[in-house]
N, C-alpha and C positions, 0 to 999 in steps of 0.2 A: 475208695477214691473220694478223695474230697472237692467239693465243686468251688470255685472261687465265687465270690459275691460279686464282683465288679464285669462277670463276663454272663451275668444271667440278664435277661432284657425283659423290662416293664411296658408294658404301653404309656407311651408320652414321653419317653426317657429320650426321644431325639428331639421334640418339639423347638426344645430351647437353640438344639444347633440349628436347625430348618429355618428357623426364625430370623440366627444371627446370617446365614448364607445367603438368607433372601435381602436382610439389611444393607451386604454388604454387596451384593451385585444390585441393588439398587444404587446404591453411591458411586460405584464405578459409573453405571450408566447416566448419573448426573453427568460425571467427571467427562466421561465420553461425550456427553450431549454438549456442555460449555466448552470443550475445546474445537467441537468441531462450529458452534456461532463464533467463537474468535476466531479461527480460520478463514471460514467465509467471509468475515465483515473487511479481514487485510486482504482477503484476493478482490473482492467490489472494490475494496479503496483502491487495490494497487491497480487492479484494469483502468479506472477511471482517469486516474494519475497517468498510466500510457495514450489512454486516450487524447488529455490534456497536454502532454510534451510532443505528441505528435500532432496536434492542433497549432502549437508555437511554434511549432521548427516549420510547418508548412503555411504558417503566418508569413515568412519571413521569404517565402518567395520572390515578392517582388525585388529584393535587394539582395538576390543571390547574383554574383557573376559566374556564369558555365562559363567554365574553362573543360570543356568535354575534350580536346585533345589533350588535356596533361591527365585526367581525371581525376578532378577533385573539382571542389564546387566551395562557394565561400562569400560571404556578407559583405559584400563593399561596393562603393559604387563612385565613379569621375567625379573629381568636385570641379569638372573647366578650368584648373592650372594644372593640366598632365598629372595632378597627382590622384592616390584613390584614400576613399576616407571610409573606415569600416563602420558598416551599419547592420545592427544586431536588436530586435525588439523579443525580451524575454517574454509577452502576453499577460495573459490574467489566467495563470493558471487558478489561482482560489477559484475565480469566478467561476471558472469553467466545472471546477469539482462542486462549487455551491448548486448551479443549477444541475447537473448529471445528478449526483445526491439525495438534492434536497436536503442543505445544511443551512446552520443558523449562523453567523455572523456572533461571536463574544466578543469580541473584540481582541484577545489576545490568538484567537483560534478558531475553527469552524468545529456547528458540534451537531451530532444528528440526534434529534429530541421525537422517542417514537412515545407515545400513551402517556408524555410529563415523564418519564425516566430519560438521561442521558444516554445515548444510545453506543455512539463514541464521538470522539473529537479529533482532530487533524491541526498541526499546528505547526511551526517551525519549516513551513517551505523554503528551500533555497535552490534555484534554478540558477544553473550555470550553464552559459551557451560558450562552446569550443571553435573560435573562426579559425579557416586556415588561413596563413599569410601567403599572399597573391604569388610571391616567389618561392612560396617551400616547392622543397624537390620532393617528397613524402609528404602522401596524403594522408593525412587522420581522420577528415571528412568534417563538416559539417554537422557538428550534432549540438544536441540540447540534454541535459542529463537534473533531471528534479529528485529530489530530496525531502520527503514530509514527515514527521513524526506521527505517528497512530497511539491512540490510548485507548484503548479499549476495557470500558469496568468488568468483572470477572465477579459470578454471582456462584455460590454454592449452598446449597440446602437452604435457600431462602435468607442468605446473608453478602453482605456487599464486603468483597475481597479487596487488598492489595489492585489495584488497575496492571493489567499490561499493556505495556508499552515496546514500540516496535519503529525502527528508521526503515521506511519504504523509499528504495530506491529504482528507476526505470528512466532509461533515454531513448534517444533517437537519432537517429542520421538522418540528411538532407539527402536524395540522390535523384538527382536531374533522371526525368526522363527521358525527355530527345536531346 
């Protein structure tokens, strides 16, 4: 019987693979570690952003008219010639996400700057408020619906990647109490 060479085992002869398994479930758990701080940093922005749309749309109370027997609720108020003129204030959403944050003001964008590294940025907000008309028969409601881009820089093995980027969207309806 003859023994094959490649099935006899040396001491050390797995070191090499030990070595690349451990390489490579370390890089995974990079991979795991950075997607799970890009994950967090769009769920902090996007809560903040709900907080912020729901701060505007309850800004706008004062200029809501209940119509609680038709049910629906809606931005407009008498201008004293029988007619109604709608009034809709989008707010400051930036502002509201600068202070909640702690963002910096670029001017094209807000950016959160932790240790001198960019941390992410927010940019391209667009808030659109929904009025219903005083005579719809169907209500849609009363909402505010904001819109901001996230970019978030993506680090691996100590090198600064491609940025992702991400449209965070979140609204709100108005709905009368009493």
């Amino acid at each position: 019987m003859s023994k094959h060479c490649f099935l006899r085992r040396h001491p050390g002869e797995g070191t090499p693979m030990i070595l690349a398994i451990v390489l490579v479930l370390l890089m995974l758990f990079c991979m795991v570690a950075e997607f799970s701080r890009v994950w967090i940093i769009a769920q902090g922005v996007k809560e903040a952003a709900q907080q912020a749309v729901i701060s505007t749309i309850n800004d706008n109370y004062d200029d809501v008219y209940h119509a609680v027997r038709e049910g629906y609720a809606a931005g407009w108020y008498p201008d004293g010639t029988g007619r109604w003129d709608e009034s809709v204030d989008t707010g400051d959403v930036y502002g509201q996400l600068a202070s909640t944050l702690g963002l910096e003001n670029t001017g094209s964008g807000y950016q959160k700057i932790s240790n001198g590294n960019v941390e992410y940025t927010i940019s391209g907000l667009s808030v659109e408020l929904s009025n219903n008309a005083l005579s719809s028969g169907q209500s849609k409601g009363y909402t505010a619906a904001v819109e901001i881009r996230l970019e978030v820089p993506v680090r691996f093995l100590g090198n600064l990647l491609p940025a992702s980027e991400m449209m965070l969207h979140t609204e709100a309806k108005y709905v009368p109490v009493f």
